[in-house]
VOGU-3710 file (C-alpha; in Angstrom, 3 decimals, decimal comma):
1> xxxxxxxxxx> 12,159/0,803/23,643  10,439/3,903/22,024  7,126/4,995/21,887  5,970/7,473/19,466  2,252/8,900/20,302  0,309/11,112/17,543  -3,420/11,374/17,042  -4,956/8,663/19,212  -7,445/5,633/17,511  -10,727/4,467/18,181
11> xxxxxxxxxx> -10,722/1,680/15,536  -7,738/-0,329/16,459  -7,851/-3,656/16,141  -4,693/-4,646/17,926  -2,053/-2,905/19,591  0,028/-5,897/20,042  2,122/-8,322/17,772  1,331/-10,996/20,116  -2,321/-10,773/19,524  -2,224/-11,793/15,748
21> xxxxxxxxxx> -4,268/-15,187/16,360  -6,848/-13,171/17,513  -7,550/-11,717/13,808  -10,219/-12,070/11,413  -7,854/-11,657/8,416  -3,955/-10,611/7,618  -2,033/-9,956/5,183  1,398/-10,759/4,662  3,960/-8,885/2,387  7,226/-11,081/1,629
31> xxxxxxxxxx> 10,035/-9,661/0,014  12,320/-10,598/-2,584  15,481/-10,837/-0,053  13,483/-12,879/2,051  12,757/-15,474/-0,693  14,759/-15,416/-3,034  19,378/-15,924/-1,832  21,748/-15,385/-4,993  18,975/-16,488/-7,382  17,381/-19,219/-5,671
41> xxxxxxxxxx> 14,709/-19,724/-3,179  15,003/-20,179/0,405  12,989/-23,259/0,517  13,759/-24,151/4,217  12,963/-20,991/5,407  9,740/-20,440/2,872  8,682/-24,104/4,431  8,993/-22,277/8,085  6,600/-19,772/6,860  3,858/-22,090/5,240
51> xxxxxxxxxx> 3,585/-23,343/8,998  3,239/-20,045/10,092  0,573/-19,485/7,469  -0,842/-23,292/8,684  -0,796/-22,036/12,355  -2,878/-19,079/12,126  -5,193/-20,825/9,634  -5,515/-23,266/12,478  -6,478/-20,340/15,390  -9,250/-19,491/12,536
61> xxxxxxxxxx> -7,031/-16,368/10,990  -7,731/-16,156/6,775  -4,424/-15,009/5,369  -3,866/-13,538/2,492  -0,292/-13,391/0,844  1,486/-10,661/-1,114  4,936/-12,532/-2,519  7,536/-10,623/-4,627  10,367/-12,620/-6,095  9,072/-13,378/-9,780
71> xxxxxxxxxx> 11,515/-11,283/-11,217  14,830/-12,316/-8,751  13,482/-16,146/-9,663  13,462/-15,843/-13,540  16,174/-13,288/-13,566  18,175/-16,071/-12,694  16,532/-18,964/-15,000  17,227/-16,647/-17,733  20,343/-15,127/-16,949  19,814/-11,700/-17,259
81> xxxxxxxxxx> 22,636/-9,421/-15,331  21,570/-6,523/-12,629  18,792/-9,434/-11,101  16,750/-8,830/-14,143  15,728/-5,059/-13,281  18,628/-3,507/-16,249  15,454/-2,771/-18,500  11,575/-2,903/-18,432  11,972/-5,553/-21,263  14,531/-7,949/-18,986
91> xxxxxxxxxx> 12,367/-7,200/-15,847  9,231/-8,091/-17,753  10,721/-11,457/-19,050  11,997/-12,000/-15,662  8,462/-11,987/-14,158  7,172/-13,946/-17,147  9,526/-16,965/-16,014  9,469/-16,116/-12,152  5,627/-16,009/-11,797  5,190/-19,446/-13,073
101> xxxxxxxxxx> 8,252/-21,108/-10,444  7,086/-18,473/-7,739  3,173/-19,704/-7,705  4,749/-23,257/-7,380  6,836/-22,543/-4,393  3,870/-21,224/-2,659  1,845/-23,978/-4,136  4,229/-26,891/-2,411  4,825/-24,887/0,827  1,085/-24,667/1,967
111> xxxxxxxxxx> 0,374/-27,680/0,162  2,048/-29,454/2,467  -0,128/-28,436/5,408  -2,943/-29,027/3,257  -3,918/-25,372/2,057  -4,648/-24,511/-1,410  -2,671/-21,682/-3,045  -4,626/-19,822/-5,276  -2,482/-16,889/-7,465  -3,348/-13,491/-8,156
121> xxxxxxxxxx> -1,741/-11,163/-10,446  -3,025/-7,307/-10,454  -1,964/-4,081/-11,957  -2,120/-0,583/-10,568  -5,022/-0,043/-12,887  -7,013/-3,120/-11,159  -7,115/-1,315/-8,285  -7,428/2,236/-9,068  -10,449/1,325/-11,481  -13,475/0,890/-9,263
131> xxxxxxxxxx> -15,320/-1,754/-11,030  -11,763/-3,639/-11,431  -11,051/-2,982/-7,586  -14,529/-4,553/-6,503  -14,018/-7,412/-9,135  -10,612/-8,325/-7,577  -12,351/-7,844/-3,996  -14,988/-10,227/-4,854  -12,615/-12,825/-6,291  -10,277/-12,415/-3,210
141> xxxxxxxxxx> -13,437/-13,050/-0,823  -14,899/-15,954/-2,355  -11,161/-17,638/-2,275  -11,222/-17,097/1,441  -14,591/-18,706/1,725  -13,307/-21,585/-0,628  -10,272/-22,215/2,188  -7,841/-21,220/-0,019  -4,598/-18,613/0,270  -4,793/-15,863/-1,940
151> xxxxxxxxxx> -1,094/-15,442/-3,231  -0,892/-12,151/-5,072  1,625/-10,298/-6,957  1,896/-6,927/-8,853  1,873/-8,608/-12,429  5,159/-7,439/-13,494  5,080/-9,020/-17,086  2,482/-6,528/-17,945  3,069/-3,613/-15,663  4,391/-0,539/-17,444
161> xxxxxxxxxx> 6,437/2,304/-15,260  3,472/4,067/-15,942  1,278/1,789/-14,397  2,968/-0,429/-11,386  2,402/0,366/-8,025  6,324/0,174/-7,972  6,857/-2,014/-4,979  4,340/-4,450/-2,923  4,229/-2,804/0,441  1,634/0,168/-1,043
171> xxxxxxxxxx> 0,346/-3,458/-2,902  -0,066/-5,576/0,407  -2,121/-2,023/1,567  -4,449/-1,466/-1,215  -4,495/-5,377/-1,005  -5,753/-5,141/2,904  -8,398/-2,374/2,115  -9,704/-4,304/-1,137  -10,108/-7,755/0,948  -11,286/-6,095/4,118
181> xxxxxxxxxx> -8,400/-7,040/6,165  -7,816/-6,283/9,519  -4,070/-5,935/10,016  -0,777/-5,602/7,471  2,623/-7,793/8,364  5,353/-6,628/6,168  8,548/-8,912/6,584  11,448/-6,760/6,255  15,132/-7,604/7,009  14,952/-5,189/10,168
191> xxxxxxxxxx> 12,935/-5,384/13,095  11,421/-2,416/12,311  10,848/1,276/12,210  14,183/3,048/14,191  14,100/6,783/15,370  17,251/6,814/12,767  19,344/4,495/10,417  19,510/0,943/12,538  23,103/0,750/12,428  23,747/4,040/14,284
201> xxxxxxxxxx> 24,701/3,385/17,326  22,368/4,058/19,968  19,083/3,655/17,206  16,039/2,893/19,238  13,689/0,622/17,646  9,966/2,232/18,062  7,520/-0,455/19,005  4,246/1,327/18,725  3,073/4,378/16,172  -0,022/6,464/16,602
211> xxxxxxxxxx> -0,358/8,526/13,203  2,392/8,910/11,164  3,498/12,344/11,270  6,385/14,608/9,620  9,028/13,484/12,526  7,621/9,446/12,121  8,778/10,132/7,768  11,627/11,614/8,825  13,537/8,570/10,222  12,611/6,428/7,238
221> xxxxxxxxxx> 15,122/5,451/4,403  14,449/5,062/1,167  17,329/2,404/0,692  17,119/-1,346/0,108  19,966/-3,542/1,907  19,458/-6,310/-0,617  19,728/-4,665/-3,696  17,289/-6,866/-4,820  13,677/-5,111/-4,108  12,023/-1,676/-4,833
231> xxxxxxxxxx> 11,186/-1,171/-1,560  12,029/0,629/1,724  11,261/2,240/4,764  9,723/4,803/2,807  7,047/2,645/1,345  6,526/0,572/4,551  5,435/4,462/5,661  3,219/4,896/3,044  1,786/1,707/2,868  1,275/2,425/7,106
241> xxxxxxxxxx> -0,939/5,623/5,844  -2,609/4,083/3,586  -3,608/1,471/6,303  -4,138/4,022/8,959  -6,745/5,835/7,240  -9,051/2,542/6,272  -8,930/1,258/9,898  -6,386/-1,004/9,281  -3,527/-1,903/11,430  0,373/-2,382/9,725
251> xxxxxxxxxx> 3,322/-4,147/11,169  6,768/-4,315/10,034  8,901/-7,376/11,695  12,276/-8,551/10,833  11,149/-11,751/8,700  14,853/-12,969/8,229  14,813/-15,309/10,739  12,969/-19,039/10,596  9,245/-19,141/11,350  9,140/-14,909/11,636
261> xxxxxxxxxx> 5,215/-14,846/12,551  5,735/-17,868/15,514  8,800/-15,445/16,514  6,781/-12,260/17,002  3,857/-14,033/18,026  6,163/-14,660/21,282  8,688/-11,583/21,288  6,021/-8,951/20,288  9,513/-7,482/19,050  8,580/-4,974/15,882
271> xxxxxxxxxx> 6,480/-1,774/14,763  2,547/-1,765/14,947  1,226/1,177/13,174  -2,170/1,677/14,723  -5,215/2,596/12,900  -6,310/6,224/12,750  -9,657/6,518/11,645  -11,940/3,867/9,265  -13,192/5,797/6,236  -16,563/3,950/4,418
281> xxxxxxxxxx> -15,845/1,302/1,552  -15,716/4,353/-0,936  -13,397/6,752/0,293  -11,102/4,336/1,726  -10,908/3,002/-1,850  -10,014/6,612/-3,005  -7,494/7,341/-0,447  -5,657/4,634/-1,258  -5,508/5,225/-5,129  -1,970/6,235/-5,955
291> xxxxxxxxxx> -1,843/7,479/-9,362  -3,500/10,869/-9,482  -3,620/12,311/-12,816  -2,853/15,844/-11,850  -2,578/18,447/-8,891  -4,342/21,462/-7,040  -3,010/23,878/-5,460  -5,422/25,992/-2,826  -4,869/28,719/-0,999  -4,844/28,796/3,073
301> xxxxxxxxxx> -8,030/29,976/3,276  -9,316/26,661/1,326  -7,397/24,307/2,862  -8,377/25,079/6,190  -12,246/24,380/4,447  -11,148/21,096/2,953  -10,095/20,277/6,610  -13,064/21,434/8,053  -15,481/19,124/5,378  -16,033/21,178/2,771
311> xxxxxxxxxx> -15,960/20,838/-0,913  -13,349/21,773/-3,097  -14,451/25,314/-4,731  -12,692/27,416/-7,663  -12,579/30,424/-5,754  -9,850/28,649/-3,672  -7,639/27,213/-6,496  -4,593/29,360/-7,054  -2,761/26,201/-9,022  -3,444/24,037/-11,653
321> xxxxxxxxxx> -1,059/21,178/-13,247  -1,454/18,037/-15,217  -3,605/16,455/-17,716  -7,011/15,228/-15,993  -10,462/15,040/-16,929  -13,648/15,002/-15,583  -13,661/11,896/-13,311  -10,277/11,624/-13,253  -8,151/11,730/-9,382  -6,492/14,898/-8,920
331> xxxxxxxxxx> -4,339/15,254/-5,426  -4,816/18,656/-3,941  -1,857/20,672/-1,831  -1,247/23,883/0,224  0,752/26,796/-0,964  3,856/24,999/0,893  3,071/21,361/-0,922  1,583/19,606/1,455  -0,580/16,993/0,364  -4,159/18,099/1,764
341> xxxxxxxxxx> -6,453/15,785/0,026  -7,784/13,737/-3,111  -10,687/12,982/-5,138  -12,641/12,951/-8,569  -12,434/16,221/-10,391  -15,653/17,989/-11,467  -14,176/19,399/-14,831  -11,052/19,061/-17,282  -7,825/20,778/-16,693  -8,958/23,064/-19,200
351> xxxxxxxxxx> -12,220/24,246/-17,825  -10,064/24,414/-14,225  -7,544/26,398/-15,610  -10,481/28,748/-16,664  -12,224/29,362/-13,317  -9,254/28,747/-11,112  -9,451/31,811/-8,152  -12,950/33,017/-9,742  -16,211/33,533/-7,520  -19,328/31,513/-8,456
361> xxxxxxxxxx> -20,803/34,722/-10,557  -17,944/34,826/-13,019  -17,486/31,878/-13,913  -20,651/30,997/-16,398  -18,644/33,865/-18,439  -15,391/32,119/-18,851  -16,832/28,439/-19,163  -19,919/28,979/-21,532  -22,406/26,950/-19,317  -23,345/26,893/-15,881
371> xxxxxxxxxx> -20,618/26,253/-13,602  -20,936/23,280/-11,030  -21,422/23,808/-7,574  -17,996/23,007/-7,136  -14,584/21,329/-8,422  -14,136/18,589/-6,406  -16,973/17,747/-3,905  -16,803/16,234/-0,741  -18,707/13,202/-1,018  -15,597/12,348/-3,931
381> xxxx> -12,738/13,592/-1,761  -10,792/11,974/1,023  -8,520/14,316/3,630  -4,716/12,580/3,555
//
């Protein structure tokens, strides 16, 4: 098996799948394929799981669950063609019907281990909202305290393009970081992350990944065997950055077989993505927003500063795009594109637009006022 080695971590909290029953707290994402065969659920193998879920609850593990399915489930109640995902409006019906069978599933499952299921349905703008992020937090906490199992779910009867996280691996992330979790399992229907498409032949399966690099997003695929989610490799990856950077460790295991987490509990078989550094509460919350509302570009010069812990300053910005104001979460790139940073902007686009590439002493000129000691400041930025 393959090893692939980047920046080494000092906040891991496990480096093997065999050591899950030694956790605080885990998440676990399921997928739609996973739960949900031709329109109905898998109950036999969704009963494996809920013993799973009772067995690590037993070692003194909290779990937390992020499900998909709603929309497969009431795609099918309702009949809608294309597994309810042909329009917003059929997708958003779907998950209206879904939700309610989906919570019950869950409910019976663990119920019959004696767990409570408790659901939880978020938007992207729950968790990109601070106040809203620390509300669902608090709400997640105090259901861990109660005993219960925290069963969440993008809430996909709402959610807008505009405003979804899209698919529930970056979820199960943002999730981990918002309930202080200490690991991420994503069941997928591979064993995990390849050095190239799994049915290649000679595709070696990489077991361990320190810091996800440009070669580590190179060997992911976007696609989705089942036709049925919206995810992929590529947001297993993301979701695995997102983790890496709030101390969290990620996992992706092949969750097609009965009882997955007994069966990597045993094998160790799958991909641990290892955790890379722990940002505070604050910045950990802001590197894991995912909706910026508009983009910097900086010249070399600055971005080896922003790498180096400085502030964002005007003098540096060669490119401004989007429509953000002051508060707002702008991402900020090289000259090539690379994604450098993000934070809370200082000004509107406008008032950027103005001083972009201008020292400190010109622009009070072009603004009108006093400029601010910078455009994005430190203590309001995370590095990506």
């Amino acid at each position: 098996m393959a090893a692939m080695t980047g920046r080494r971590s000092d906040t891991m909290t496990i480096s093997s799948l065999t050591q899950l029953a030694s956790l605080r707290r885990l998440v676990v994402k399921v997928g739609s394929s996973l739960l949900v065969e031709q329109g109905q659920p898998r109950t036999a193998w969704l009963a494996s799981l809920g013993a799973d879920i009772a067995t690590l609850r037993q070692s003194g593990v909290e779990v937390i669950v992020v499900s998909s399915g709603a929309i497969a489930l009431g795609a099918a109640r309702l009949g809608l063609a294309k597994g309810g995902r042909g329009s917003l409006a059929d997708a958003q019906a779907a998950a209206s019907v879904g939700q309610i069978a989906l919570a019950g599933l869950w409910s019976d499952k663990l119920g019959a281990h004696g767990l409570t299921a408790a659901q939880m349905l978020l938007t992207l703008d729950d968790l990109e909202d601070r106040r809203r992020y620390l509300n669902a937090s608090a709400t997640v906490a105090r259901l861990l305290e109660a005993g219960a199992v925290p069963v969440i779910n993008e809430n996909d009867s709402v959610a807008t393009e505009e405003i979804r996280f899209g698919d529930n691996d970056r979820l199960a992330a943002r999730v981990a970081q918002a309930a202080g979790a200490d690991a991420v399992m994503l069941l997928s229907d591979v064993d995990g992350l390849y050095d190239r498409d799994p049915r290649e032949e000679g595709a070696s399966l990489i077991e361990c990944v320190e810091g996800i690099t440009r070669d580590i997003l190179a060997m992911a695929s976007s696609a989705s065997s089942s036709g049925m989610g919206s995810g992929g490799m590529v947001s297993k990856l993301q979701a695995a950055q997102m983790a890496e950077r709030a101390g969290i460790a990620l996992a992706i295991i092949n969750g097609t077989h009965d009882a997955p987490i007994s069966r990597v509990m045993e094998s160790g078989r799958g991909t641990i993505f290892l955790p890379q550094r722990r940002d505070g509460a604050r910045k950990a919350w802001l590197g894991g927003r995912v909706a910026p509302k508009g983009t910097l570009r900086v010249d070399q010069g600055c971005a080896d500063a922003l790498k180096g812990g400085a502030s964002l300053l005007a003098a540096g910005v060669v490119g401004v795009s989007g429509a953000f104001q002051r508060g707002d979460l702008v991402k900020i790139v090289s000259m090539k594109g690379e994604e450098l940073a993000q934070g809370l902007a200082e000004y509107d686009v406008e008032d950027v637009q103005l001083i972009a590439g201008k020292r400190e002493g010109d622009q009070a000129e072009r603004l009108g006022y006093a400029p601010r000691s910078c455009v994005i400041h430190r203590d309001h930025m995370v590095l990506l």
